[in-house]
LUMLUM-627646 format. One record per atom (N, C-alpha, C, O): residue number from 1; x, y, z. Coordinates in pm, whole numbers, m for minus. Layout:
BEGIN
(r NUM (X Y Z))
...
//
This chain:
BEGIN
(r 1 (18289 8241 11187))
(r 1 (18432 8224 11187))
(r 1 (18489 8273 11320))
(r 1 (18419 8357 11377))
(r 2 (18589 8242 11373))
(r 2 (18639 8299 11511))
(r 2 (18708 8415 11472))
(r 2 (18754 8458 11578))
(r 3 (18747 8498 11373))
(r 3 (18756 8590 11370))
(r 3 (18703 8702 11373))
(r 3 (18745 8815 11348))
(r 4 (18542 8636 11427))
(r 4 (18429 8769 11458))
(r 4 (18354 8817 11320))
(r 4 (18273 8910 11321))
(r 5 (18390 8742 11195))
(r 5 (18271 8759 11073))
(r 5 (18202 8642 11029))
(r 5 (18218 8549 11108))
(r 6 (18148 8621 10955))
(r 6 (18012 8483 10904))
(r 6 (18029 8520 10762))
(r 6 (18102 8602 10707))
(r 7 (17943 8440 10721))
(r 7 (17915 8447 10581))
(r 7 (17778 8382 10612))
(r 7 (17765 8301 10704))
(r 8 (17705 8410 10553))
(r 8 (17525 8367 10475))
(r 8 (17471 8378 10357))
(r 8 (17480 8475 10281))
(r 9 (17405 8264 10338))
(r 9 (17341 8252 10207))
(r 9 (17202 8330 10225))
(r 9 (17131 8269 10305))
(r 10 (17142 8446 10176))
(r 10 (17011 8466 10133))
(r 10 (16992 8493 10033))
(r 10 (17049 8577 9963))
(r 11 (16884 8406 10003))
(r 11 (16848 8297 9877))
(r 11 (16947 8322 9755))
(r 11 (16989 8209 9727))
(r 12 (16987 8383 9696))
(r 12 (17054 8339 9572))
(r 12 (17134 8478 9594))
(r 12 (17162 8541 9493))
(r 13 (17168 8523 9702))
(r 13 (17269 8618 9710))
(r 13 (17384 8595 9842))
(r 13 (17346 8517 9929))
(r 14 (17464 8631 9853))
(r 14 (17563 8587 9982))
(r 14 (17606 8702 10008))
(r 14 (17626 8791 9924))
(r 15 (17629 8711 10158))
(r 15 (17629 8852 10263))
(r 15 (17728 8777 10338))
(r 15 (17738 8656 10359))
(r 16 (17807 8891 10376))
(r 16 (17945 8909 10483))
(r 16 (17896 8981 10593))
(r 16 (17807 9066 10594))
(r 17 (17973 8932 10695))
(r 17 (17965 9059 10755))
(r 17 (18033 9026 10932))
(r 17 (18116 8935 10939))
(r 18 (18003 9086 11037))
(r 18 (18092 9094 11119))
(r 18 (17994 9047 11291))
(r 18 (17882 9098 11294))
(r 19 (18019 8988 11379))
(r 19 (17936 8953 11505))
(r 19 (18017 8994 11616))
(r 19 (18127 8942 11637))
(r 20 (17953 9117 11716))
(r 20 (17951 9048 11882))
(r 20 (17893 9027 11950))
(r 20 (17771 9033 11942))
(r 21 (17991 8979 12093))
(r 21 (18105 8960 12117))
(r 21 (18160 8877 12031))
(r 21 (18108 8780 11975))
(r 22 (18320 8937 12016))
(r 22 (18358 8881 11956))
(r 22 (18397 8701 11988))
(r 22 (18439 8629 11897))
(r 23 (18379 8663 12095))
(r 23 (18384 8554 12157))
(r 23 (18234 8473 12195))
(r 23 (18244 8414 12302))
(r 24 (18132 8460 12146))
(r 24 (18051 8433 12198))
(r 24 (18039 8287 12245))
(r 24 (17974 8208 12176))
(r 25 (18101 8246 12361))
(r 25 (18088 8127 12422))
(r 25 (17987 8091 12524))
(r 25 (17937 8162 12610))
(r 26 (17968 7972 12498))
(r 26 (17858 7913 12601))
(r 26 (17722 7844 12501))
(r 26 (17732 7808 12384))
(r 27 (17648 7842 12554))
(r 27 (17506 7797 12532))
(r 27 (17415 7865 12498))
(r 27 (17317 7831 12432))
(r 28 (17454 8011 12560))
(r 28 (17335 8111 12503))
(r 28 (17413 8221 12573))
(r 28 (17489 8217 12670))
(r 29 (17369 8329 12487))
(r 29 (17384 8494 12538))
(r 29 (17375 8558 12426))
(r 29 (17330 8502 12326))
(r 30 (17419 8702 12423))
(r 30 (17417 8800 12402))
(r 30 (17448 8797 12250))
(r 30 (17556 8741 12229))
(r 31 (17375 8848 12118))
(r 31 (17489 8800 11998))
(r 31 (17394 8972 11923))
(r 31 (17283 9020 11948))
(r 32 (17499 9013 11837))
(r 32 (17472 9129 11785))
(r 32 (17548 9108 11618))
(r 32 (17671 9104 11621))
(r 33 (17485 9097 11483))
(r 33 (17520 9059 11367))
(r 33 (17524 9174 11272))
(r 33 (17425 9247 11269))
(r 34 (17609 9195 11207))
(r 34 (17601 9326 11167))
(r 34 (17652 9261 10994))
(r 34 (17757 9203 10965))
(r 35 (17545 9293 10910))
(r 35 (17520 9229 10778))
(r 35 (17626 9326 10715))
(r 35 (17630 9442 10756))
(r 36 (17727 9275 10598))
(r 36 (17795 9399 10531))
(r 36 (17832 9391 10386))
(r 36 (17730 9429 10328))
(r 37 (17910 9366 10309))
(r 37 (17896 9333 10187))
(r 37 (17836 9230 10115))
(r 37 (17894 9123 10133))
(r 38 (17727 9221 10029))
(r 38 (17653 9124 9981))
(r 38 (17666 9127 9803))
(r 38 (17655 9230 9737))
(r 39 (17691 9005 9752))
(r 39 (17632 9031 9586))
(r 39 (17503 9093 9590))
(r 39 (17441 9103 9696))
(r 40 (17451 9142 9464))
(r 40 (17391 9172 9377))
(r 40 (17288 9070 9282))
(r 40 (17308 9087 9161))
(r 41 (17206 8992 9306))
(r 41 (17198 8897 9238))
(r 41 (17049 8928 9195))
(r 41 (17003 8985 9294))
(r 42 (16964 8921 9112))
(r 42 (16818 8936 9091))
(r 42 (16752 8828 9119))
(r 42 (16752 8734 9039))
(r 43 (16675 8823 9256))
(r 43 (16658 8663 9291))
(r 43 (16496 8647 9227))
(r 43 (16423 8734 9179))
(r 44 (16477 8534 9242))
(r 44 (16325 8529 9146))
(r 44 (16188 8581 9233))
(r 44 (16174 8590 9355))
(r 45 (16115 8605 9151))
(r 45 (15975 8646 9229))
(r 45 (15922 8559 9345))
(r 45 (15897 8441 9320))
(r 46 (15902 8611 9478))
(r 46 (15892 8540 9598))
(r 46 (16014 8531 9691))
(r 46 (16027 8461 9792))
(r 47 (16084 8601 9645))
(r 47 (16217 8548 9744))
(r 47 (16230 8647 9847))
(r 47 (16206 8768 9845))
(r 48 (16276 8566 9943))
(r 48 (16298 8642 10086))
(r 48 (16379 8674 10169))
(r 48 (16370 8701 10289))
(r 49 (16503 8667 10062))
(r 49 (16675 8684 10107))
(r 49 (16688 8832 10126))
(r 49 (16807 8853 10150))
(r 50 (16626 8936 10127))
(r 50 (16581 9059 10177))
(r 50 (16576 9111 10297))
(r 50 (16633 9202 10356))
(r 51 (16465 9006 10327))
(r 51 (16401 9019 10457))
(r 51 (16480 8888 10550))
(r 51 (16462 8882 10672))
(r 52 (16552 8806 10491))
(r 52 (16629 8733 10552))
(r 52 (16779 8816 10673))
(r 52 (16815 8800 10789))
(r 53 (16831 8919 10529))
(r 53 (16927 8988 10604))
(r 53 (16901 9091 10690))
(r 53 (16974 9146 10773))
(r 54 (16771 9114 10655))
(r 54 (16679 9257 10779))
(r 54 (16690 9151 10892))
(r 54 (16731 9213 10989))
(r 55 (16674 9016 10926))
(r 55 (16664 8950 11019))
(r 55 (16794 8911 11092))
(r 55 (16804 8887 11212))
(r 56 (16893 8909 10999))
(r 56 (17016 8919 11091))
(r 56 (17078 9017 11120))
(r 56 (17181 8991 11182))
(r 57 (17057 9127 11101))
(r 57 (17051 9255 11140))
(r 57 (17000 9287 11284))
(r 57 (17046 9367 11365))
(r 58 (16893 9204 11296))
(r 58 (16760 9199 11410))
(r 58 (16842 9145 11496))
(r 58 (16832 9190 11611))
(r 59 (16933 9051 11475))
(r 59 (16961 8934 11595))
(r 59 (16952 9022 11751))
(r 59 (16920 9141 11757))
(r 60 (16983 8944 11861))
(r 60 (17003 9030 11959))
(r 60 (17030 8936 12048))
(r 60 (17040 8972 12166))
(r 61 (17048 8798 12014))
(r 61 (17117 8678 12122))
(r 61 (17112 8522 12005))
(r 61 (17082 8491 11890))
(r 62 (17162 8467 12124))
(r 62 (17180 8337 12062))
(r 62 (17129 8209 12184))
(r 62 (17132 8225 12306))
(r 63 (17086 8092 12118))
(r 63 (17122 7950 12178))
(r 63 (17127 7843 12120))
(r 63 (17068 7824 12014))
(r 64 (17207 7742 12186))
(r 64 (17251 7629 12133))
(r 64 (17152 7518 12197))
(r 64 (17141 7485 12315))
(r 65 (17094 7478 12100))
(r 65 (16997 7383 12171))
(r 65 (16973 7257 12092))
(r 65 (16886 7233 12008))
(r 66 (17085 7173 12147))
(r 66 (17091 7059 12129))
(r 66 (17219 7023 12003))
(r 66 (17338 7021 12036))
(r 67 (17185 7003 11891))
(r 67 (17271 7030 11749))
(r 67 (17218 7198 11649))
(r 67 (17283 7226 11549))
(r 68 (17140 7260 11679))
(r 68 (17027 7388 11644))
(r 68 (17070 7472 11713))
(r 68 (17069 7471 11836))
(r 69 (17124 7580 11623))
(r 69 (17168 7716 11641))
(r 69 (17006 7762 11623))
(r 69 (16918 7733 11543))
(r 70 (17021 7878 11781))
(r 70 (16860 7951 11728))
(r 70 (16920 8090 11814))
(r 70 (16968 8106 11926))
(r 71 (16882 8202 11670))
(r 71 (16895 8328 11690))
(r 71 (16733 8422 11696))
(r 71 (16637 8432 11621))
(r 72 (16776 8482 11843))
(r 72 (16638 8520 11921))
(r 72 (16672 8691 11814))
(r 72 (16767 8762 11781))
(r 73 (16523 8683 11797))
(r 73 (16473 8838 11754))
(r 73 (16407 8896 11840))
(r 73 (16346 8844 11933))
(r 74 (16417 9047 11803))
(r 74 (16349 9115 11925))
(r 74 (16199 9123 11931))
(r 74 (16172 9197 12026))
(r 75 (16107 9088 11882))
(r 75 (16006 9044 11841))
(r 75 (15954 8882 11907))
(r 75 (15843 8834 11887))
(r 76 (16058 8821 11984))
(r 76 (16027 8709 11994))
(r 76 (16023 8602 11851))
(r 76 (16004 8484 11883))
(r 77 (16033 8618 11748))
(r 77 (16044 8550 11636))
(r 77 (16222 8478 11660))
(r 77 (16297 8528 11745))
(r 78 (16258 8384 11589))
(r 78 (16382 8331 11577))
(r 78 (16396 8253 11472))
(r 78 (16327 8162 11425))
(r 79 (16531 8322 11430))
(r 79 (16618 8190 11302))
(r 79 (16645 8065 11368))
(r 79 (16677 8052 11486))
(r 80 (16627 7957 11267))
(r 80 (16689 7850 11345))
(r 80 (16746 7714 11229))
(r 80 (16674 7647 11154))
(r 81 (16892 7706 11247))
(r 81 (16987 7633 11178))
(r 81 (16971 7506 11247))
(r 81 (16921 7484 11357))
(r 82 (17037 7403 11140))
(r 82 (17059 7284 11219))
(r 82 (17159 7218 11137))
(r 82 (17205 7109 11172))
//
């Protein structure tokens, strides 16, 4: 949202929470996600909406590549939307 928070689905629970800069324009840079109120939901055996929000927690940049949002971890691992 341009008001500097998101919303995300992990897996059968949904998390709020807040990003900077609060402007993050361009193609790529700097992105910092800070996960904050989430339901409660008992998701089924195997699920990884857990370790989903440990991962946006992780973020530490962003790029736009092509129509694909991809958020770099510090690990070299990355989310990637489309």
């Amino acid at each position: 949202q341009p008001d500097g928070t998101f919303t995300a689905r992990a897996d059968c629970n949904t998390v709020t929470g807040s990003y900077s800069p609060p402007d993050p324009s361009g193609d790529s840079g700097d992105l910092t996600l800070v996960p904050g109120p989430a339901t409660i939901v008992a998701c089924g055996e195997g699920s990884y909406g857990d370790l989903y929000v440990t991962g946006l927690a992780s973020v530490t940049g962003f790029t736009v590549d092509g129509e694909a949002l991809v958020l770099s971890l510090p690990d070299s691992g990355r989310l990637q939307y489309r």
